[in-house]
C-alpha positions in Angstrom: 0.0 0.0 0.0 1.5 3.4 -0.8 1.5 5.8 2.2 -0.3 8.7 1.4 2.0 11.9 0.7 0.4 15.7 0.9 1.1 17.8 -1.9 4.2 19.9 -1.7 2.1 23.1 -1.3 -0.2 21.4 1.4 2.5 20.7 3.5 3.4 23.2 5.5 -0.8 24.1 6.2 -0.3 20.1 7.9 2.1 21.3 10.2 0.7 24.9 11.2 -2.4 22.5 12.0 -0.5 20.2 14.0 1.1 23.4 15.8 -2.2 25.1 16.6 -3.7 21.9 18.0 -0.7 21.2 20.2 -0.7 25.1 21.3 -4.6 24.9 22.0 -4.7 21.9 24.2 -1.4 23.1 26.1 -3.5 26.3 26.7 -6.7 24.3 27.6 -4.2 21.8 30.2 -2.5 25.5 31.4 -5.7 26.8 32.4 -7.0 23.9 33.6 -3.8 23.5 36.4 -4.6 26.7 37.3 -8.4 26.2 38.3 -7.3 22.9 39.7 -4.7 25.1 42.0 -7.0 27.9 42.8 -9.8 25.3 43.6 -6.9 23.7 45.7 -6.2 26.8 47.6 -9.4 27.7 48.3 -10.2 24.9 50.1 -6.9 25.1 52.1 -7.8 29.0 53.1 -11.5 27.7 53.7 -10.4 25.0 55.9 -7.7 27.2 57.5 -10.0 30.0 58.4 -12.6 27.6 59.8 -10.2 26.5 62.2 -9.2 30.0 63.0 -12.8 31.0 63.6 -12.7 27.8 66.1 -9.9 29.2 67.7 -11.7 32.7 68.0 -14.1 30.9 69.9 -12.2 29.0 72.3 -9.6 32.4 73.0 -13.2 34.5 73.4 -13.8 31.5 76.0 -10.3 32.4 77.8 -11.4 36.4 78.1 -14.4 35.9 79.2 -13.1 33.9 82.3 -10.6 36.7 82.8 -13.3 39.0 82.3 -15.2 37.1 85.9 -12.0 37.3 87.3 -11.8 40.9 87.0 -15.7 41.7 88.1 -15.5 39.6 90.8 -12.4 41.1 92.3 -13.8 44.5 91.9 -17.3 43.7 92.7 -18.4 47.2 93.7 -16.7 49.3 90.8 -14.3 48.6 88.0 -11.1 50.2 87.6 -7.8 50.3 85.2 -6.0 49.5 88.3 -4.9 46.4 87.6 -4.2 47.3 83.6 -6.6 45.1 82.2 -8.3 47.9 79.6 -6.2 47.6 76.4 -4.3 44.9 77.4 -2.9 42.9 74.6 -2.6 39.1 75.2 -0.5 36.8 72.9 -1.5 33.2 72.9 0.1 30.6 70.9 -1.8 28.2 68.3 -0.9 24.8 67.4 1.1 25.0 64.1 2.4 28.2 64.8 -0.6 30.3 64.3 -0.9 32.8 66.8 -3.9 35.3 68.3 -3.7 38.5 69.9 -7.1 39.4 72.5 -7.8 43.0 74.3 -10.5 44.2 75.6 -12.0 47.5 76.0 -14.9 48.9 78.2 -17.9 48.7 75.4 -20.1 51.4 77.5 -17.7 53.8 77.1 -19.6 55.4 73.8 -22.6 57.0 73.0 -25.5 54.7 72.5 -27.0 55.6 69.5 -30.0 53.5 70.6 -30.5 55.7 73.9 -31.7 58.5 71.1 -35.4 56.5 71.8 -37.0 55.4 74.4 -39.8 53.1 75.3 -42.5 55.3 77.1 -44.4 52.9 80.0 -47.7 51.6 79.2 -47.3 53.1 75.4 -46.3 50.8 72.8 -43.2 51.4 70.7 -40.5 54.0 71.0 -40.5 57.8 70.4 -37.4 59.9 70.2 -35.6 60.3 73.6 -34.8 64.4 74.1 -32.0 63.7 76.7 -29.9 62.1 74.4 -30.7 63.8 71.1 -29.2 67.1 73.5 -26.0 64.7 74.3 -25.3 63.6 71.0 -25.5 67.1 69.2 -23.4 67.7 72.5 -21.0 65.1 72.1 -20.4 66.6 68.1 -20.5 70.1 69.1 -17.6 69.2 71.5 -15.8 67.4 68.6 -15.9 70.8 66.4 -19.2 70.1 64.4 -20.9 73.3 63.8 -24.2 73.6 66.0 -26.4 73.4 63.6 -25.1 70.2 61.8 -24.8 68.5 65.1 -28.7 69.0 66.0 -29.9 68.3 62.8 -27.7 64.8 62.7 -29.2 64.0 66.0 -32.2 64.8 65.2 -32.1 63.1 62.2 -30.6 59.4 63.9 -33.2 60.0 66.0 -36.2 59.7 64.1 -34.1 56.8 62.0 -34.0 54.5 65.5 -37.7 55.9 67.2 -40.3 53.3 66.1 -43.0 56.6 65.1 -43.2 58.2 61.4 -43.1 62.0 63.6 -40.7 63.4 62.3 -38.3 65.7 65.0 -38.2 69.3 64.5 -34.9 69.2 62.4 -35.2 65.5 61.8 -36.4 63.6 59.3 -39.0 60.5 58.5 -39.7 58.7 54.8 -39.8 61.6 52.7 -36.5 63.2 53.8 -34.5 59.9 52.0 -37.1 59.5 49.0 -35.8 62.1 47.1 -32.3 61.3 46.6 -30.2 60.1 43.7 -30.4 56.4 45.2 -33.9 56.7 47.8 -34.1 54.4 50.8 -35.8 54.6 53.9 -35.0 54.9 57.5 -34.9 52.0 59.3 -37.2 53.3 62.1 -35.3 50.6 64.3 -32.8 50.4 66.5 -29.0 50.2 65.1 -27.5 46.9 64.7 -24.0 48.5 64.4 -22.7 52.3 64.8 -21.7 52.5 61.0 -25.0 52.7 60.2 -25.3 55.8 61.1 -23.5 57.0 58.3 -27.0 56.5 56.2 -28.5 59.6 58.3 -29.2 62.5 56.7 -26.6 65.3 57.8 -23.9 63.1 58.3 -20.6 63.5 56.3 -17.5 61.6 55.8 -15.6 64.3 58.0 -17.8 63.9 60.6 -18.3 60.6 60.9 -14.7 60.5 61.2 -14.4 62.6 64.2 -17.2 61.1 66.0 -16.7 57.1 64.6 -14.4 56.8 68.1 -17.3 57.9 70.7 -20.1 56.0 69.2 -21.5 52.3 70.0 -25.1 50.5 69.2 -25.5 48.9 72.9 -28.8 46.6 72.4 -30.7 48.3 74.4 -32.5 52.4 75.0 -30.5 53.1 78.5 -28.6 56.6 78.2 -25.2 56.2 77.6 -23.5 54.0 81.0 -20.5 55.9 81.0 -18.0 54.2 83.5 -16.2 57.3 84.6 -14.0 54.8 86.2 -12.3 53.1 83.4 -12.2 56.6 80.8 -9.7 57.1 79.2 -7.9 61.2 78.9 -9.2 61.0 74.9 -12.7 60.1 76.4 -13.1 63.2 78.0 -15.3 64.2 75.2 -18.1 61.6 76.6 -18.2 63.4 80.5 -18.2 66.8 78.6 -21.3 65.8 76.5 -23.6 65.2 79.5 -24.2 68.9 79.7 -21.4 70.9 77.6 -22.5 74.3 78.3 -21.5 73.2 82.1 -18.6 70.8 81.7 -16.7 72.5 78.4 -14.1 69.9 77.4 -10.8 71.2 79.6 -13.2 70.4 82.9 -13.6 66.9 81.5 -10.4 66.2 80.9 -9.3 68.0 84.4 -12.0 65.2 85.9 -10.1 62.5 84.6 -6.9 63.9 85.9 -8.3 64.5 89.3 -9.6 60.6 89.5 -8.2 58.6 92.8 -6.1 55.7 91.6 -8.4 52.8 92.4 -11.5 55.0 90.7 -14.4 56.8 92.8 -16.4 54.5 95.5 -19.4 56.6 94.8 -21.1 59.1 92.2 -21.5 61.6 94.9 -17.4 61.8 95.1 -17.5 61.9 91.2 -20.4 64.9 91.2 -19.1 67.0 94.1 -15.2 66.9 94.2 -13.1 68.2 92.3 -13.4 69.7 88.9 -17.6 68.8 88.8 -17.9 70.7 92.5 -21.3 73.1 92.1 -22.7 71.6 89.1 -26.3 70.6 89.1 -27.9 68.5 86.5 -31.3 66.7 85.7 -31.6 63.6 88.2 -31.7 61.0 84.8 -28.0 62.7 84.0 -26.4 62.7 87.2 -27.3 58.9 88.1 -26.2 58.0 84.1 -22.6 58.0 85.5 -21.6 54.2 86.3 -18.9 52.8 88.6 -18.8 49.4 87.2 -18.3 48.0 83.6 -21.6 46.6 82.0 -20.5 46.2 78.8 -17.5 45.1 77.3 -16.0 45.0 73.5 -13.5 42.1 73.0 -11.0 42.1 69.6 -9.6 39.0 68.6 -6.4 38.7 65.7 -5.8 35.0 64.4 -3.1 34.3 61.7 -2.7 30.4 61.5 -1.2 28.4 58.4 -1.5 31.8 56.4 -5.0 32.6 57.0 -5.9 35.9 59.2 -9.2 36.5 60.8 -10.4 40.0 62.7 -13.5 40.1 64.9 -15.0 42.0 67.7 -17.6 40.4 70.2 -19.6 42.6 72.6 -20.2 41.1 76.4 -22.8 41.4 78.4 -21.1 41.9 82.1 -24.1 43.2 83.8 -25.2 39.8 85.2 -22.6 37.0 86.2 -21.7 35.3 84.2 -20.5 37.5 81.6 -21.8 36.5 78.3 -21.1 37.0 74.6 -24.1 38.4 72.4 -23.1 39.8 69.3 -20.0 38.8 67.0 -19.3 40.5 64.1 -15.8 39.5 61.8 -14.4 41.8 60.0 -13.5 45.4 61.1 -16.1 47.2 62.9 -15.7 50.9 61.2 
């Protein structure tokens, strides 16, 4: 049999062919290594941070115990005495991984769910006036102009009361409806302190400045400032109970003047020192705390090249302390 020959002019078309074909599959195989090694890695980083979360959970576990510790030592008022606020703790992970813990007084912050309130024997919640005047307080004292920082509290306000009245400077359904991109305020209370950068007023400059002071505590109570466990830079928060009476210089001067193991009662807190001769409403003088309610944990874990950030918020305000909101990720 003869073996069959192209003609001379068809054989070089043969081998571009041949050369195309061998090009196309080595593509095909090169992209399909890759998906195999992406798919591969995926499931390593799924598998790794799964295992991170789990250590999450067991070093949230460790704080809280510390966490009893601390409230049961100091079972009439929290201090810093003992350094626990900020503290950064280091535990090792099997395999090398590695997670870093602090924890923070969480009540330290405006409660941007105190701006309503549940009146008794009425059902649902109407705008609170005491903190509406404490939040455009709290702004005025961080350099927001006056009229920004009432119409902004106003404004988150109405967005957390459960009514459609809409606050003098406020604003209900039809103050969102008309913007490039219309939503609608929640009329609810805030799941998490960045919301409030959906209120009408607030600005990226602003929210910056007052981001620091703010928290969504699950609950309506006005703010419970530990005046114990403040910090110099949280002067701000004693200054916003009533700013016309404690500018920001007496705040910080109150902090300064603190004893060492913190104040035993709030009538030490109201009528020494810097505060001496200032009278406020009865709801704002007993808002001061002594003791930590609330705290805000932050958890780091890098393990087998996977990292994972989180923050839990503790309920200290019955033993034992609790954990009931998580949220991974940053918080901002």
């Amino acid at each position: 049999m003869k073996r069959f020959v192209p003609p001379k002019g068809e054989r070089g078309a043969a081998l571009l062919t041949v050369l195309l074909l061998v090009a196309v599959m080595g593509a095909l195989a090169a992209v399909a290594l890759e998906r195999m090694r992406l798919a591969t890695s995926i499931a390593v980083n799924t598998a790794a941070l799964d295992q991170a979360r789990a250590y999450a959970f067991g070093v949230e576990r460790l704080m809280l115990l510390a966490m009893n510790d601390l409230l049961a030592a100091e079972s009439e008022r929290t201090s810093l005495q003992s350094g626990w606020q900020d503290q950064q703790r280091q535990i090792p992970l099997p395999g090398g991984g590695i997670a870093l813990a602090r924890a923070t007084d969480g009540g330290n912050c405006f409660n941007l769910n105190s701006l309503a309130t549940a009146p008794e024997g009425a059902p649902g919640t109407v705008s609170n006036p005491t903190a509406i005047v404490q939040f455009a307080g709290l702004m005025q004292v961080l350099e927001v102009p006056q009229g920004q920082a009432v119409r902004i509290a106003e404004s988150a306000a109405d967005w957390v009361d459960g009514d459609g009245a809409a606050n003098p400077q406020g604003g209900e359904d039809s103050a969102y409806r008309g913007g490039g991109t219309p939503y609608l305020p929640a009329n609810a209370p805030f799941a998490d302190a960045s919301e409030i950068r959906a209120v009408q007023g607030m600005t990226t400059d602003i929210y910056a400045r007052v981001r620091p002071y703010l928290c969504a505590l699950p609950d309506h109570e006005l703010s419970p400032i530990n005046v114990n466990t403040l910090t110099p830079e949280q002067a701000p928060l004693i200054s916003m109970l009533e700013p016309r009476m404690i500018p920001l210089d007496v705040a910080r001067r109150v902090i300064a003047e603190r004893p060492a193991g913190g104040w035993s009662n709030l009538a030490d807190f109201w009528t020494g020192g810097a505060l001496a001769g200032i009278t406020l409403p009865m709801d704002v003088q007993s808002q001061p705390q002594l003791k930590t309610g609330w705290f805000k944990l932050s958890l780091d874990v890098t393990l087998a090249g996977a990292e994972l950030a989180g923050t839990a918020l503790v309920d200290a305000r019955e033993a034992p302390a609790r954990v009931i909101a998580r949220q991974w990720g940053t918080d901002e």
